[in-house]
C-alpha positions in Angstrom: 1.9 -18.6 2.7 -0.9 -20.2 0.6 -3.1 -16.7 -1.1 -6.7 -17.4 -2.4 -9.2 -16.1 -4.4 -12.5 -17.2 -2.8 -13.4 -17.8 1.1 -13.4 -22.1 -0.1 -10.0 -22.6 2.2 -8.4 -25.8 2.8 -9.5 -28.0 6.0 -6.1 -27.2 7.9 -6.8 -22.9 7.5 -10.2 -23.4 9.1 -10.6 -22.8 12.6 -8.3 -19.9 12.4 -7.7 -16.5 13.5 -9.0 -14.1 11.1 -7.8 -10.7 10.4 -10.6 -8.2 7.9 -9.1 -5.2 6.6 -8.0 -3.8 3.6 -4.4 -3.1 5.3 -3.0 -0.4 2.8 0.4 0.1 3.3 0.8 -2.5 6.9 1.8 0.6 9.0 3.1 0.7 12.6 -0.9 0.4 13.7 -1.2 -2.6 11.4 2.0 -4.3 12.8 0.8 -4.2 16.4 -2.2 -5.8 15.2 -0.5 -8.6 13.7 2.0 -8.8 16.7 -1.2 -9.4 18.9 -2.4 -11.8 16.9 0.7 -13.8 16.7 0.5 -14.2 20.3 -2.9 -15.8 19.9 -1.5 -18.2 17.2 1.5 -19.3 19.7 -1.3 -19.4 22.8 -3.4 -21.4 20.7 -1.8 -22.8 18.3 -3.9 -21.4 15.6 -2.9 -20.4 11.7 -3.2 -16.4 10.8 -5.2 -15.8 8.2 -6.6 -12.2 6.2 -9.3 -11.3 4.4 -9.5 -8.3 1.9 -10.7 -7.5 -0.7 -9.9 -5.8 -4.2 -10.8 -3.4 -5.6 -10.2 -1.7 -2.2 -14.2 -1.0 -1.1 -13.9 2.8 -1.1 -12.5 2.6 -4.8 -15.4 0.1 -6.0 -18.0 2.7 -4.3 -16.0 6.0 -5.9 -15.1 5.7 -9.5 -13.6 9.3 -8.7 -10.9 8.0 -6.6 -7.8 7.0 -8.7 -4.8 7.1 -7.0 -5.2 5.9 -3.3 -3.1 3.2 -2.8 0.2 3.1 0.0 1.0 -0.5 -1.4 0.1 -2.2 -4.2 -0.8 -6.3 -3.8 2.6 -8.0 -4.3 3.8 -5.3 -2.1 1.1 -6.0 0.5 1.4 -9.9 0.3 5.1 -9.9 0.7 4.7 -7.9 3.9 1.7 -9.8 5.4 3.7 -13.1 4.4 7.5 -11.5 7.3 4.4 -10.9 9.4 3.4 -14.4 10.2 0.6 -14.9 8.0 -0.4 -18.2 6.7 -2.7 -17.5 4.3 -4.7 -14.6 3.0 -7.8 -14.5 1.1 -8.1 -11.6 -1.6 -11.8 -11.6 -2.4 -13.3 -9.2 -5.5 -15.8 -6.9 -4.3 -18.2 -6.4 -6.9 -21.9 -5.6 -6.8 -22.7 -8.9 -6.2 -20.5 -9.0 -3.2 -21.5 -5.4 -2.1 -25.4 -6.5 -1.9 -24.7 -9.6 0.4 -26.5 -9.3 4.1 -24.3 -8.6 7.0 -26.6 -11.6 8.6 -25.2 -13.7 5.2 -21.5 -12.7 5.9 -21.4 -13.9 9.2 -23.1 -16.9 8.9 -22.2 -18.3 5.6 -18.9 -16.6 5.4 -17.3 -16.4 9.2 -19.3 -19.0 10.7 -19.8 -21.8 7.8 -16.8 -21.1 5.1 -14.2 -20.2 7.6 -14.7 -21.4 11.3 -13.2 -18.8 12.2 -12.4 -18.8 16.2 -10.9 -15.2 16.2 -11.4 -12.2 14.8 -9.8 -9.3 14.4 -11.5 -6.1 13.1 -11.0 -2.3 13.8 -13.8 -0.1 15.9 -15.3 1.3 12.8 -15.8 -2.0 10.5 -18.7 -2.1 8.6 -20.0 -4.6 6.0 -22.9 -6.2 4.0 -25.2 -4.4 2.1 -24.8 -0.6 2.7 -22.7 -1.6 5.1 -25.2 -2.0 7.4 -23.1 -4.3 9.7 -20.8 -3.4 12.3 -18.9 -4.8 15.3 -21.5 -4.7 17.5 -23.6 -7.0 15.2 -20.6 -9.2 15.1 -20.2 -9.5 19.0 -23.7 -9.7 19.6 -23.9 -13.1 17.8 -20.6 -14.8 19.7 -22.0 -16.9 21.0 -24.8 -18.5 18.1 -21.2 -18.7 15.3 -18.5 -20.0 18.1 -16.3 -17.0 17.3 -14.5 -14.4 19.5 -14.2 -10.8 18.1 -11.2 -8.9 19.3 -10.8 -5.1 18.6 -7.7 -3.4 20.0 -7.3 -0.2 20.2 -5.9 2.2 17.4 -1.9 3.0 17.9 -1.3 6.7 18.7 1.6 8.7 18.7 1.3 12.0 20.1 -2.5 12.9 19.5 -2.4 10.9 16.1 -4.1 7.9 15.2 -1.9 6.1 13.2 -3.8 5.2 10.2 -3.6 5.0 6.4 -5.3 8.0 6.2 -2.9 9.5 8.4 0.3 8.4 6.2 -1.8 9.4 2.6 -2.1 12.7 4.2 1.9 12.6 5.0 2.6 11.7 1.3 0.6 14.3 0.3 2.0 17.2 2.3 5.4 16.2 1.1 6.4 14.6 5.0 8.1 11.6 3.7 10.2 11.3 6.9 7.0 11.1 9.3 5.4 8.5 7.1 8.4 6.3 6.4 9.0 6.2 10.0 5.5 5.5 10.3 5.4 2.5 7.9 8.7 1.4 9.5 10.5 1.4 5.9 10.8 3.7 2.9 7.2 4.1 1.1 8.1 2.5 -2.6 6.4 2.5 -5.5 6.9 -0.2 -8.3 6.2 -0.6 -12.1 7.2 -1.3 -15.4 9.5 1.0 -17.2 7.8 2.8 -20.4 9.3 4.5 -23.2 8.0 8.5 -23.0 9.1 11.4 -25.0 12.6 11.4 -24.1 12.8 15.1 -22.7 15.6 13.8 -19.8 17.9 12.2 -22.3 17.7 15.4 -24.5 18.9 18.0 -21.7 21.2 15.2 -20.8 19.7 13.4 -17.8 18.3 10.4 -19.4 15.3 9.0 -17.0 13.2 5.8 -16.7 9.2 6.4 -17.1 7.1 4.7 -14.7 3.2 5.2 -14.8 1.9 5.3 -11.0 -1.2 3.6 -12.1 -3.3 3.5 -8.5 -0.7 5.0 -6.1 -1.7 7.7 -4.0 0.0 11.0 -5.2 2.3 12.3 -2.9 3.9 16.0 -2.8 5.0 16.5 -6.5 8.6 17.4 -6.7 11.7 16.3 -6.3 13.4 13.0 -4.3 16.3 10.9 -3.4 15.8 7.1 -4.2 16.9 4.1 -4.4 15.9 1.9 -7.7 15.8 -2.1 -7.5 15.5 -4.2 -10.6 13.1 -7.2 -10.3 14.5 -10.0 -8.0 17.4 -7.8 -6.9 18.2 -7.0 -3.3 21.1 -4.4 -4.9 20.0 -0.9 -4.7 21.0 1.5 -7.3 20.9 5.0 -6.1 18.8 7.9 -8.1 16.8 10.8 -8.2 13.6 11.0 -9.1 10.9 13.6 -10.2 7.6 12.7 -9.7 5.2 15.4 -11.1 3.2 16.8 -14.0 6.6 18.5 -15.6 5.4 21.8 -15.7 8.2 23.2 -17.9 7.0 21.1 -20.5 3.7 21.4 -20.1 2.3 18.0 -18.9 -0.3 17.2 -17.5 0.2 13.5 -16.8 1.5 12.5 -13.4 4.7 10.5 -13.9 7.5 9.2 -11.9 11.0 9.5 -13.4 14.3 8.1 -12.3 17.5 8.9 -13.1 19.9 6.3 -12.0 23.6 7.6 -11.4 26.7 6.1 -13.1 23.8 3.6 -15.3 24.2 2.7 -18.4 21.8 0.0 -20.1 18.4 -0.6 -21.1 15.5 -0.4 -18.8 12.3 -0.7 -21.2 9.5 -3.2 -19.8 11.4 -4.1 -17.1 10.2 -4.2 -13.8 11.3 -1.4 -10.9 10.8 -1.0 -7.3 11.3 2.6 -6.3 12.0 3.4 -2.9 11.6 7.0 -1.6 14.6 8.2 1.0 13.8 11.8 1.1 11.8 14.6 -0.1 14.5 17.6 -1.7 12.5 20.5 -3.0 8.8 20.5 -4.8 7.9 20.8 -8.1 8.7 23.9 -9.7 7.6 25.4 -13.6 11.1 26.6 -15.1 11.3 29.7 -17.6 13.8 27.6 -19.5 15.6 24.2 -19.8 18.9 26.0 -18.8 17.1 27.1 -15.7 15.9 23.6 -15.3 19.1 21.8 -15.9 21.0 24.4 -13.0 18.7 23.2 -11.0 19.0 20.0 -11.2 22.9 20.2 -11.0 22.2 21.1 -7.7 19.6 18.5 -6.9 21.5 15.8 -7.9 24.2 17.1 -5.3 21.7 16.6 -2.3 20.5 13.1 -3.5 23.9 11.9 -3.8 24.6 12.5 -0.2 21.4 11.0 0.6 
């Protein structure tokens, strides 16, 4: 899968089918997308290719928003990549990008950059300048680029539109089991391991310290994981508390593992953290014996986990 940084593609990845979207997390609604489009690449014998964009739009537009993010890019890319995806396009959105015409996007982009022959976009695209293009614009001018827009309908299950709004909601309620089922696989987070102030190792449950950076914040409190190290496919099973520590009166989200029967060193090395299920939430303590009961008895529910 061939990933670039600009829309000036290679001869064979023009005339494609295009996919726009920022595709956080490549949930069940994603995958039927992609499973559509897969039939048009074996009817037509056509490449797949996608086009986001980072920052994600909404984050460019709202310095506010810090932690968002389902997946981060590797995570993304190596999903799109089982997918059938050929090649994908990761474009910055700055403000120079943000004041291009919709007219501009579709004619110089789409139409002259791309060739594109399909494209896939959702009901509620927008883009161009205060993203006053939509997929009625597109469809309106077929015909004039050579391009054929396809927009399927949203997945629903129950009366939900599957969505990644839907699943940052989950995260956030502490529903880990309706958005992993969701996402068809455990939601993971994965970053380098830092050295902090040691407070697990001192009560005798030493942890690794992983700053979130970007990821959306789900329930604070307690979990069973599993822990990969960097180009390993052997998962090491832990616990994890990912929270401000309110005992010790932080005010920092932070993830932190403890792996069982570990010994070694863990600093600046690279983690993928995979969340299995959600055990209690975070709770202030009146004291670290308090704390370290409770945690006996945590550790007991991950371990059958």
């Amino acid at each position: 899968m061939k990933i670039y940084k600009n829309f000036n593609i290679s001869k064979n990845h023009k005339k494609s089918i295009i996919l726009i979207g920022n595709f956080d997390g490549i949930h069940l609604g994603h995958q039927k997308l992609f499973k559509l489009a897969n039939s048009y690449k074996k009817r037509f014998k056509l490449d797949i290719g996608v086009v986001t964009f980072e920052p994600m739009p909404k984050m460019y537009f709202n310095k506010r928003i810090k932690n968002f993010r389902i997946s981060n890019i590797s995570q993304k890319n190596k999903t799109l990549n089982s997918l059938g995806v050929d090649f994908i396009i990761t474009k910055k959105f700055d403000k120079g990008f943000s004041k291009i015409k919709s007219e501009f996007f579709i004619k110089e982009i789409l139409s002259k950059k791309l060739e594109a022959k399909y494209i896939f976009v959702s009901n509620n695209f927008r883009f161009g300048n205060k993203r006053e293009g939509d997929v009625k614009e597109l469809i309106k001018k077929e015909r004039i680029y050579g391009y054929k827009i396809v927009k399927p309908k949203p997945l629903m299950i129950g009366r939900k539109i599957i969505s990644s709004t839907y699943i940052r909601s989950l995260l956030e309620k502490g529903n880990l089991k309706k958005a992993n089922k969701a996402l068809t696989r455990n939601w993971s987070i994965q970053g380098i391991v830092q050295k902090g102030r040691q407070q697990g190792k001192k009560i005798g449950f030493p942890t690794c310290n992983i700053d979130i950076k970007d990821y959306v914040i789900a329930m604070p409190g307690v979990y069973a994981v599993k822990v990969y190290k960097k180009d390993s496919k052997k998962p090491l099973k832990a616990i994890a508390n990912l929270g401000y520590r309110p005992t010790f009166n932080q005010k920092k989200i932070l993830l932190e593992v403890h792996i069982f029967n570990f010994s070694g060193n863990l600093y600046n090395k690279y983690l993928s953290v995979k969340f299995i299920k959600f055990i209690r939430k975070e709770k202030k303590f009146n004291n670290v014996n308090q704390l370290k009961k409770q945690i006996q008895s945590d550790l007991k529910i991950a371990k059958k986990s």
